[in-house]
Every structure is written in structure tokens, then in C-alpha cells.
C-alpha positions in Angstrom: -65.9 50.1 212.7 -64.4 53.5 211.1 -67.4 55.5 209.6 -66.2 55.5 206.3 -66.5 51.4 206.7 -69.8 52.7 208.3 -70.6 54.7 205.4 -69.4 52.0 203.0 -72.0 49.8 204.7 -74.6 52.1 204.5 -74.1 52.9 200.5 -73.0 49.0 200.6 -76.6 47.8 201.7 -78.7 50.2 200.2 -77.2 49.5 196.6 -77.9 45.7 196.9 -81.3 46.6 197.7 -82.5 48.8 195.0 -80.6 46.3 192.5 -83.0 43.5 194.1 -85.7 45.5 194.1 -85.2 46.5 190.5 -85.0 42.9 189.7 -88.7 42.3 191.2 -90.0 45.0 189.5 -88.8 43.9 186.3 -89.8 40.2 186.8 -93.5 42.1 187.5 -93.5 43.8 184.2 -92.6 41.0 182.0 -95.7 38.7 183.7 -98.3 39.8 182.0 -101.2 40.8 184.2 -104.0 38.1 184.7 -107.3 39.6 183.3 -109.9 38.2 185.7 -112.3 38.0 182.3 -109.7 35.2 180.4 -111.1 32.9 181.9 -114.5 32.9 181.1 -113.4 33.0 177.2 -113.4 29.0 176.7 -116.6 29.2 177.7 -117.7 31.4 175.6 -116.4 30.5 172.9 -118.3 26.8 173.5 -121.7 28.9 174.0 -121.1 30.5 170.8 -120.6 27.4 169.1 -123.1 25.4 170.7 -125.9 28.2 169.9 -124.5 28.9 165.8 -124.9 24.5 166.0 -129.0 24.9 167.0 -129.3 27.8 164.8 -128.1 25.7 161.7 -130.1 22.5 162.8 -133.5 24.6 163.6 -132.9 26.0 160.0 -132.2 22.6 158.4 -135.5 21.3 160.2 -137.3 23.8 159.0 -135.4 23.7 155.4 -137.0 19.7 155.4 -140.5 20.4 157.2 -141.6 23.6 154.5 -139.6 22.1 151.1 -141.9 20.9 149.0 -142.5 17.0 148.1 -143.1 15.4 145.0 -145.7 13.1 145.1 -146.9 10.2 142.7 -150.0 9.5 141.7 -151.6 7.5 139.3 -154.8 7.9 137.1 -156.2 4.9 135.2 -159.0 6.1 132.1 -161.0 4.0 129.8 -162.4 4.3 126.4 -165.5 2.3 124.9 -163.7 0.3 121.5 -166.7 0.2 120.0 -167.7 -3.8 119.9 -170.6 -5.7 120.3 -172.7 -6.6 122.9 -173.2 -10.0 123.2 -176.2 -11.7 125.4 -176.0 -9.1 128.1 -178.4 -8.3 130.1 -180.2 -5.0 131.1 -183.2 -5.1 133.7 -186.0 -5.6 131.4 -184.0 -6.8 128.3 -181.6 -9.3 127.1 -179.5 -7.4 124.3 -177.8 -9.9 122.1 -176.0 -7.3 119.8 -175.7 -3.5 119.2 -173.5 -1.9 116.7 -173.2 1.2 114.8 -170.9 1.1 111.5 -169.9 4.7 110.9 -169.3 4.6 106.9 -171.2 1.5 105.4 -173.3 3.0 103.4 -173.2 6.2 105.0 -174.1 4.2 108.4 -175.4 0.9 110.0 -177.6 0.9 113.3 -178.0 -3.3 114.0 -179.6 -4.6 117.3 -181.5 -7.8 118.3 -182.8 -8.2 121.8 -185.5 -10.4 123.7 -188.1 -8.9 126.4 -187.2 -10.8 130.0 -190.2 -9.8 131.4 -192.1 -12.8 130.8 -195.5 -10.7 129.3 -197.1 -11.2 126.0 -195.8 -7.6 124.0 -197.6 -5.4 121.9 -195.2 -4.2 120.9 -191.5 -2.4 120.8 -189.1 0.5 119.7 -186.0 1.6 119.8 -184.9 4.9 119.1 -180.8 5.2 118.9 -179.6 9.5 119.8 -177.1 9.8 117.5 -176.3 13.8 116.2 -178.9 12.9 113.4 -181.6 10.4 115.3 -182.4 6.5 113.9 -185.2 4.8 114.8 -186.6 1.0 114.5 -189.7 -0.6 115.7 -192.0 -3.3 115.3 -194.8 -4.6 113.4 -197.0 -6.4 111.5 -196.8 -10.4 112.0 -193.0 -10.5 111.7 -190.8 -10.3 114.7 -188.1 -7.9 112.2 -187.6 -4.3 113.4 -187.3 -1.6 111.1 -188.5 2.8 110.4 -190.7 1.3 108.2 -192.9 0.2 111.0 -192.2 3.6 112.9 -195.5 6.1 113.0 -195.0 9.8 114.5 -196.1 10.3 118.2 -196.7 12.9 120.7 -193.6 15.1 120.4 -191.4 14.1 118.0 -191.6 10.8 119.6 -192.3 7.2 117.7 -194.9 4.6 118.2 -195.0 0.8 117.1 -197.4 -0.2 114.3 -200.2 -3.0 115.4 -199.1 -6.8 115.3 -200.6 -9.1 113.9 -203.5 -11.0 115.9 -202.6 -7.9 118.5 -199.3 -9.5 120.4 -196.2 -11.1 120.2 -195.4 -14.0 122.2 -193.6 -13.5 125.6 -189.9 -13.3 125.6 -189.8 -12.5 121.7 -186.5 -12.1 120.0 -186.3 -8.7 117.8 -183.9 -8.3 115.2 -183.5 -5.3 113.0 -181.2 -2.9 111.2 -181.7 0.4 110.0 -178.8 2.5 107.7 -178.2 5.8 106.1 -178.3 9.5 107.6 -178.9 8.7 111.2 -176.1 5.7 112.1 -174.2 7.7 109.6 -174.0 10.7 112.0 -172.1 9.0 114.3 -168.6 9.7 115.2 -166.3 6.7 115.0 -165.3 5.7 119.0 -168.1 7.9 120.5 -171.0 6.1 122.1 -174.9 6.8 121.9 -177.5 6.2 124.0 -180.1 3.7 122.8 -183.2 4.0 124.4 -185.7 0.6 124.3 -189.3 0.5 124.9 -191.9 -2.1 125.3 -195.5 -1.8 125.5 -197.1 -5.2 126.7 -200.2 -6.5 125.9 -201.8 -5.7 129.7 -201.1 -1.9 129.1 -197.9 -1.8 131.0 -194.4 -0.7 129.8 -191.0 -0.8 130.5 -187.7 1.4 129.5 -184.2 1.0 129.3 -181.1 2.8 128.0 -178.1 1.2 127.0 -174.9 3.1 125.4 -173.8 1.6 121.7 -170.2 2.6 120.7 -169.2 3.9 117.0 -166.6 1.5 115.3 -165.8 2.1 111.3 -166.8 0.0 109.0 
């Protein structure tokens, strides 16, 4: 081999070379370099939206626990209509009517009642608390209350006039009515306490209060 087919050889080989080696470094610097951190970015990104998922849901949870709840409830009221008692029965009396008539004249107080104590009775009253106070009582030999029979007492309180032959028989029926200022003082669809007392021929007494409704008359 002549030394310029030497030296041909020699610029022959080297020339192949770079070209090849130009080739590998130009394959190298179009593959982009593999950043060690890429691939933990899937999972990160599934941490991120697993962790915005149980910040929405704890916030929902606690949106539904603190919210405020309506609630229902129900209220049931009654109002006395003002009627008559008929044949009912306190603990010492039976009370076959009670009615106050707010405008006959000017007002009507009615009641009748029996003692169920069984005792001879010297006598009653009743005394009805309206604004302007009525009272009836008994009497004399007949069994009818009225103020007529009514003498002051101890306090602004009434007492019963004598009976006749000192007593009325056990369980006596008393009827009465009384009208004007007191009953008239009454306030239609309000009710009064009506306080009844006997005093029995032993001595011995017995109380009871009953509440009388207002009707108009």
C-alpha cells in the first residue's frame, strides 16, 4: 500500500467516524432527558385529588351536621264556650247548672245545686268573683237562694240567714238567681270562680270552687 492510499485510509477512517459519531450525538440531543422526578407526577397528581375529594366531603358533613333543621311542632289550646253545667259533680256538691248572662238586664248569675254529703244543712252560700262580686244564699223555710237572704260577715265576707225550724233536709236541692251590677261585670267568654259553702247542722262545713263561663245573652 502507497502512503498516499495509506494516508487516504487514514483521512478515509477517521471521517466515517466523526460522521458516526456526530450521528450519536445528535440522536442524544433529540431524546429528551428522562427526569428521574416524572415519574412520581401520576401519583401525585392522584394524592392531590384524592385529598381536594376528603376536603369537600369533610366540608359537606360538616355543611349537613351544623345547618340548621326545621322542626314541627304542634300546640293544641282550649277556650271555656261558656255553657251550662249539667248534673256534674264536685266533691261535696252536685251542680246541676251555672250560668252567667252578660247583658240581660245588665247581667244574670243562675245556679242550682244539691249538698252530697248526706248531713242535715243549716245552711248555704255562694258567692260568684266576678270584677263587681254577686252573692246568693239561703234562708228562711224555702229552699230558693237569693242576696236577699245574704247578711255581712267577718271581712267583707257573707253569712246565711236562719232556716226555718233551724235545717234543711239532707241532700237539699238550691235553686237561685241573682241579676244586675255583679253578673253584669262579667266579660262575655271569660270564666269566674264560684265559691260554694255549706254549714251543716253538726257545726261542720265544707267548700268548693267551681269556674262558671260568661256567655251573652
Amino acid at each position: 500500500m502507497s502512503r498516499l492510499a495509506k494516508d487516504n485510509c487514514i483521512c478515509f477512517v477517521p471521517l466515517f467516524y466523526l460522521k458516526s459519531a456526530r450521528r450519536v450525538t445528535a440522536t442524544q440531543s433529540l431524546t429528551p432527558a428522562l427526569n428521574p422526578r416524572d415519574s412520581t407526577k401520576p401519583a401525585s397528581v392522584l394524592l392531590v385529588i384524592v385529598i381536594a375529594i376528603v376536603v369537600i366531603g369533610a366540608g359537606a358533613a360538616g355543611f349537613f351536621l351544623t345547618a340548621p333543621r326545621s322542626t314541627q311542632s304542634s300546640t293544641t289550646s282550649s277556650s271555656s264556650v261558656g255553657t251550662s253545667v249539667s248534673s256534674s259533680t264536685a266533691s261535696h256538691f252536685k251542680i246541676y247548672y251555672d250560668t252567667i248572662i252578660v247583658g240581660y238586664q245588665g247581667g244574670l248569675f243562675q245556679l242550682s245545686f244539691s249538698d252530697s254529703e248526706g248531713k242535715q244543712i243549716a245552711g248555704v252560700v255562694a258567692v260568684l268573683n266576678t270584677p263587681y262580686q254577686a252573692a246568693m244564699c239561703s234562708g228562711g223555710g224555702a229552699v230558693a237562694l237569693g242576696f236577699g237572704n245574704c247578711l255581712p260577715g267577718p271581712g267583707k265576707t257573707y253569712v246565711f240567714s236562719a232556716a226555718v225550724g233551724g235545717s234543711f233536709p239532707a241532700n237539699t236541692t238550691f235553686t237561685g238567681m241573682d241579676t244586675g251590677r255583679g253578673p253584669g261585670s262579667a266579660v262575655v267568654g271569660q270564666s269566674y270562680p264560684l265559691i260554694i259553702t255549706a254549714t251543716y247542722a253538726d257545726g261542720t262545713t265544707s267548700s268548693e270552687t267551681i269556674s262558671v263561663a260568661a256567655v251573652a245573652g
